[in-house]
C-alpha positions as a Python dict, from the first residue, in 0.01 Angstrom:
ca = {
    (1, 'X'): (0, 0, 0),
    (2, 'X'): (-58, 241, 354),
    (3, 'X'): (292, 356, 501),
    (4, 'X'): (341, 462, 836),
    (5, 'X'): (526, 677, 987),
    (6, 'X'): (760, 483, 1242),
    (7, 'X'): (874, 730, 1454),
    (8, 'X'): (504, 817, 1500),
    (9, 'X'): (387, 487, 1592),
    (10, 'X'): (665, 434, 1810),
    (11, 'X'): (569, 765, 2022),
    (12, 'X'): (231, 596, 2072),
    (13, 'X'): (348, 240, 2159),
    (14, 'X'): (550, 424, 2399),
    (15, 'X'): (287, 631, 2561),
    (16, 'X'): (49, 365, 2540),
    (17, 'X'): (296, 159, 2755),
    (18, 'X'): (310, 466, 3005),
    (19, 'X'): (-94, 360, 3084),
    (20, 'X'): (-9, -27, 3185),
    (21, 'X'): (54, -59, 3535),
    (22, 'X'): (382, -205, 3633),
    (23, 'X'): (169, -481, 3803),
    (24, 'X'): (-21, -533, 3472),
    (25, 'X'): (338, -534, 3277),
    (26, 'X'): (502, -785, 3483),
    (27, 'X'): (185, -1013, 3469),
    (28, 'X'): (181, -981, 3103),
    (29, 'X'): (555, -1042, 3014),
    (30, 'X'): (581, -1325, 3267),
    (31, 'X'): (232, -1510, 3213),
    (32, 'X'): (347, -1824, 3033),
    (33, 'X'): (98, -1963, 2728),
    (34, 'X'): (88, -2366, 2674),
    (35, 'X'): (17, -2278, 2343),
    (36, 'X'): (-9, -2032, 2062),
    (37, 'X'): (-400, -2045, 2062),
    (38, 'X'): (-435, -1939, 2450),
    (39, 'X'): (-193, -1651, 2365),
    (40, 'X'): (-437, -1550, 2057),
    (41, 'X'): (-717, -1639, 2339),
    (42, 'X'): (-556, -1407, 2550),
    (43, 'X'): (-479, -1141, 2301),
    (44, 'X'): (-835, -1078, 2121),
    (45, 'X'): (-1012, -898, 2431),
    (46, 'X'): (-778, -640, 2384),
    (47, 'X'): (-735, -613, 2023),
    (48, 'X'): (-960, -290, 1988),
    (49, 'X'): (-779, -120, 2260),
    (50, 'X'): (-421, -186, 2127),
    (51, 'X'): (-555, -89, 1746),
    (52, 'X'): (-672, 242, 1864),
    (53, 'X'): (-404, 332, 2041),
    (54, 'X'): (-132, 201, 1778),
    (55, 'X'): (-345, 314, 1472),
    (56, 'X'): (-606, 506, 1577),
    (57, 'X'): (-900, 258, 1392),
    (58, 'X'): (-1160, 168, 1540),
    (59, 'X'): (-1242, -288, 1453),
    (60, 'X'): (-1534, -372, 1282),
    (61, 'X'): (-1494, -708, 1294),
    (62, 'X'): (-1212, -976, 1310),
    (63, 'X'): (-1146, -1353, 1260),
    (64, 'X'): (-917, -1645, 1395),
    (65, 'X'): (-731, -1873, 1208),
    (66, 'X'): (-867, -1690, 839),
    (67, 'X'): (-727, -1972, 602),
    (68, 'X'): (-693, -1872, 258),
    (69, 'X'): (-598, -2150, -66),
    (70, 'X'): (-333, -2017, -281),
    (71, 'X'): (-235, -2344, -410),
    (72, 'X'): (-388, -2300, -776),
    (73, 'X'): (-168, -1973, -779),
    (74, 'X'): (154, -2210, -698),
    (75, 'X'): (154, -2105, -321),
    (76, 'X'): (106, -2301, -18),
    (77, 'X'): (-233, -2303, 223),
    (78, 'X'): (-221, -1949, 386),
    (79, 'X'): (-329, -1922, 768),
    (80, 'X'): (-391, -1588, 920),
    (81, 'X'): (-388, -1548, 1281),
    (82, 'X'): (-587, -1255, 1337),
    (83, 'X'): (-750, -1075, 1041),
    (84, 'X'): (-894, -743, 1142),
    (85, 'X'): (-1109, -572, 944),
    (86, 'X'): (-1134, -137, 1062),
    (87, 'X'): (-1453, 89, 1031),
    (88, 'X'): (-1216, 297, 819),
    (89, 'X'): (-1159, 26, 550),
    (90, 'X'): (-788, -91, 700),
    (91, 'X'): (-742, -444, 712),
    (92, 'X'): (-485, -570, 934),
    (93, 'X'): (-301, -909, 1000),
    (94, 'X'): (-146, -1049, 1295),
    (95, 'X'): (97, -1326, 1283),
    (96, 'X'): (118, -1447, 1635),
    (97, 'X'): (398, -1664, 1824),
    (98, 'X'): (427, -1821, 2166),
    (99, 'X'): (717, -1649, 2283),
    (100, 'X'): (780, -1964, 2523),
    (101, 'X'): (813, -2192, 2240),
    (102, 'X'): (1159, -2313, 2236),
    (103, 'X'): (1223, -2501, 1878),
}
């Protein structure tokens, strides 16, 4: 199991935020998604950016909607989002929700 150190990672969210333009901000907290998939559509051309800034790895590869069975281990179907996989041997997951969806 990797630990992080919070206080750390929130010092580079926040000066990772200082390098978005206020125009770029708005756009991005007001752009609306029809769906979760256009968000994720959205999202992945960016992904190795916002990794390197948050984490500091560098993506080797990643995958959409990674679907793993469980159900012989007495689990439900398992669908990953994003599953990144780092030069440095991190793997990551990203749960992703349309924050528009009202429910």
């Amino acid at each position: 199991m990797i630990s992080y150190d919070t206080k750390q990672l929130k010092e580079k969210a926040i000066e990772a935020i200082k390098k978005i333009s206020i125009t770029d901000g708005c756009n991005m907290l007001t752009q609306k998604y029809k769906s979760e998939k256009e968000f994720i559509v959205n999202l992945t051309p960016k992904l190795n950016n916002i990794i390197n800034e948050m984490y500091g790895y560098t993506i080797k590869r990643y995958q959409t909607e990674r679907y793993y069975r469980v159900l012989e281990l007495g689990y439900y179907n398992i669908y990953i989002d994003i599953y990144i996989e780092t030069e440095e041997g991190v793997d990551i997951i990203i749960e992703c929700k349309n924050p528009r969806q009202i429910k």
